[in-house]
C-alpha positions in Angstrom: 0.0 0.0 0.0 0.9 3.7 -0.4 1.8 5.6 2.4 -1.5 7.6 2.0 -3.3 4.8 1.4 -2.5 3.0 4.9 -3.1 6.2 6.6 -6.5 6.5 5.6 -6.8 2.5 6.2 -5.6 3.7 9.9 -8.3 6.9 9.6 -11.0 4.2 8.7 -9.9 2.0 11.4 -9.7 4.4 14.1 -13.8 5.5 12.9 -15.3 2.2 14.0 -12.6 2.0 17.3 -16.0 2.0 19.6 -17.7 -1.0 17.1 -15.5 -3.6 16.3 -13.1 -4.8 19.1 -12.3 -8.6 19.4 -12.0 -9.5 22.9 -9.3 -12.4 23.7 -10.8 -15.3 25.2 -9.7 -16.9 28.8 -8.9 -15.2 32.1 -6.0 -13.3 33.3 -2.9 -15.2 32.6 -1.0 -13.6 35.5 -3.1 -14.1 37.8 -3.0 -17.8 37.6 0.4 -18.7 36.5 2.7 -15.6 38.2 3.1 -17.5 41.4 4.0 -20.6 40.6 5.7 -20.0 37.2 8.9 -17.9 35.8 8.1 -14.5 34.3 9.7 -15.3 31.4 7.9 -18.4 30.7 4.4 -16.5 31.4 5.4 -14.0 29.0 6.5 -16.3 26.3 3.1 -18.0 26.4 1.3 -14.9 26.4 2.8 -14.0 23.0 2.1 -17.7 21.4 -1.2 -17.2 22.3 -1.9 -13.2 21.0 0.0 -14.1 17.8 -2.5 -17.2 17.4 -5.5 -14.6 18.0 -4.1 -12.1 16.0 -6.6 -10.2 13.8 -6.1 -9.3 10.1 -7.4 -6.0 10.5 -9.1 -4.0 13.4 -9.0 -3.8 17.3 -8.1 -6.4 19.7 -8.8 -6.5 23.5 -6.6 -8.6 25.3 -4.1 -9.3 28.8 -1.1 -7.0 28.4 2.1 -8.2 27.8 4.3 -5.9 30.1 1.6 -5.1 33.3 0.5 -8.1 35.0 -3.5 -7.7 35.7 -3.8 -5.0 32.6 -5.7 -5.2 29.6 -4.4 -4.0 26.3 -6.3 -2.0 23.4 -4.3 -2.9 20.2 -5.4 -1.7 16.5 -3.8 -4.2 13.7 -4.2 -3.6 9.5 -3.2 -6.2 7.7 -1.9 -8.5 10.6 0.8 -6.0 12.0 -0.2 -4.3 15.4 -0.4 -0.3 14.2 -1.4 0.9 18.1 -1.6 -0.5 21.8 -2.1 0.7 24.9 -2.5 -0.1 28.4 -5.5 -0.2 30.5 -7.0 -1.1 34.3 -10.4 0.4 35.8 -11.3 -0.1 39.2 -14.8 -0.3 39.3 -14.8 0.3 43.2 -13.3 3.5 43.0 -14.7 4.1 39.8 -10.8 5.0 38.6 -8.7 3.8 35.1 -5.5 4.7 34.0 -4.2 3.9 30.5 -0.5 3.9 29.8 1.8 3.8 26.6 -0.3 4.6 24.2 2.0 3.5 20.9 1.4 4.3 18.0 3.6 2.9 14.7 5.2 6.2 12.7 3.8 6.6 9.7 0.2 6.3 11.6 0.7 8.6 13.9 -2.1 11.5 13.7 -4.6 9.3 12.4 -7.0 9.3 14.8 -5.7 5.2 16.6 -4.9 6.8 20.1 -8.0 9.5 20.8 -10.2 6.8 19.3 -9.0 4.0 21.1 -9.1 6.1 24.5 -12.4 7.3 23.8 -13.7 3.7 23.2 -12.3 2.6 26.8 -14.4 5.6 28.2 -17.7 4.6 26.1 -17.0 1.1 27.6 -16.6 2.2 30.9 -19.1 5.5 31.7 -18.8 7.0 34.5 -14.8 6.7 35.3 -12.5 9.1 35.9 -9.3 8.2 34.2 -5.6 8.9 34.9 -2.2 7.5 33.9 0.7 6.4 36.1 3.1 9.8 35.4 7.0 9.3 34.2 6.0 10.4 30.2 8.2 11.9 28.1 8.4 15.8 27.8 7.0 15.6 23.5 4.2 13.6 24.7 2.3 16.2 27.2 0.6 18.1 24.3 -0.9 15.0 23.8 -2.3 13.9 27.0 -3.5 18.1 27.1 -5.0 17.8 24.1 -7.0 13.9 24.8 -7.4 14.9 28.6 -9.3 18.0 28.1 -13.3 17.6 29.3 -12.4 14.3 30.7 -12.8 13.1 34.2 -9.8 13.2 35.8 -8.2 14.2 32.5 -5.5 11.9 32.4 -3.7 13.4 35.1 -1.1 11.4 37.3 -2.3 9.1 40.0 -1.5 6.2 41.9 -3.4 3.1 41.5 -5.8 2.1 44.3 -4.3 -0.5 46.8 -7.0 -2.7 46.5 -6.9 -3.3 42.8 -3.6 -5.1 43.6 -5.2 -7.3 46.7 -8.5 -8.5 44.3 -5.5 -9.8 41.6 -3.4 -10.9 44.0 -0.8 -8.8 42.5 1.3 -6.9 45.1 2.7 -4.6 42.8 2.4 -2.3 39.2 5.4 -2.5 36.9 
């Protein structure tokens, strides 16, 4: 494909963000296997198993990778993985942070990140939503511009202590 070609692909994906997501099947697989299995091993099966679930094109909903207890948003076209990031709500608290939003080069500025955040806040009304902090200084015009009008607008902020205890996870990475 052209370059303007995938980048309207990306545009048209990004418009149906909130319609068509593909949600992995199975439960957490850190919360069963971290305790009595190596990280490495966990993390290797992990991959297996999003590479065998893999869409062709469009968004995937799925246990991250790199955050034990997570979920990730990811948008694919044609089989590659074009955007991720990070997400936990706590319904309790009614909190969620989303983290490392990524987005692939030459689709940056198509729409993947505000669409894929905005889908995560259709999903879940009613939160007020936050990252963990630590971004990088070319990146806060960005959380301005998606934060603004939200609750909480994705402002730093801990995660709650009791997310952890209901995982059995004692820690974030």
């Amino acid at each position: 494909m052209a370059i303007e070609e995938d980048r309207e692909a990306a545009r048209s994906l990004a418009a149906v963000a909130r319609l068509a997501v593909v949600r992995a099947s199975g439960g957490n697989p850190a919360a069963r296997t971290l305790a009595g299995r190596g990280r490495s091993w966990l993390l290797g099966r992990m991959d297996r198993a999003r590479r065998a679930e893999r869409p062709g094109t469009g968004w995937r909903d799925s246990w991250s990778r790199e955050r034990p207890g997570w979920r990730e948003r990811a948008a694919y076209l044609s089989g590659n993985e074009v955007f991720s990031v990070d997400y936990q709500v706590c319904r309790r608290c009614r909190l969620g942070w989303v983290e490392q939003p990524s987005t692939v080069a030459k689709y940056r500025r198509c729409g993947l990140a505000a669409a894929a955040l905005a889908a995560l806040r259709s999903e879940n009304p009613g939160i007020e939503w936050h990252t963990l902090g630590g971004h990088l200084a070319d990146s806060v015009p960005f959380w301005i511009s998606v934060g603004a009008g939200i609750p909480g607008g994705y402002t730093q902020r801990d995660p709650c202590p009791h997310r952890h205890a209901e995982r059995g996870l004692n820690r974030f990475r």
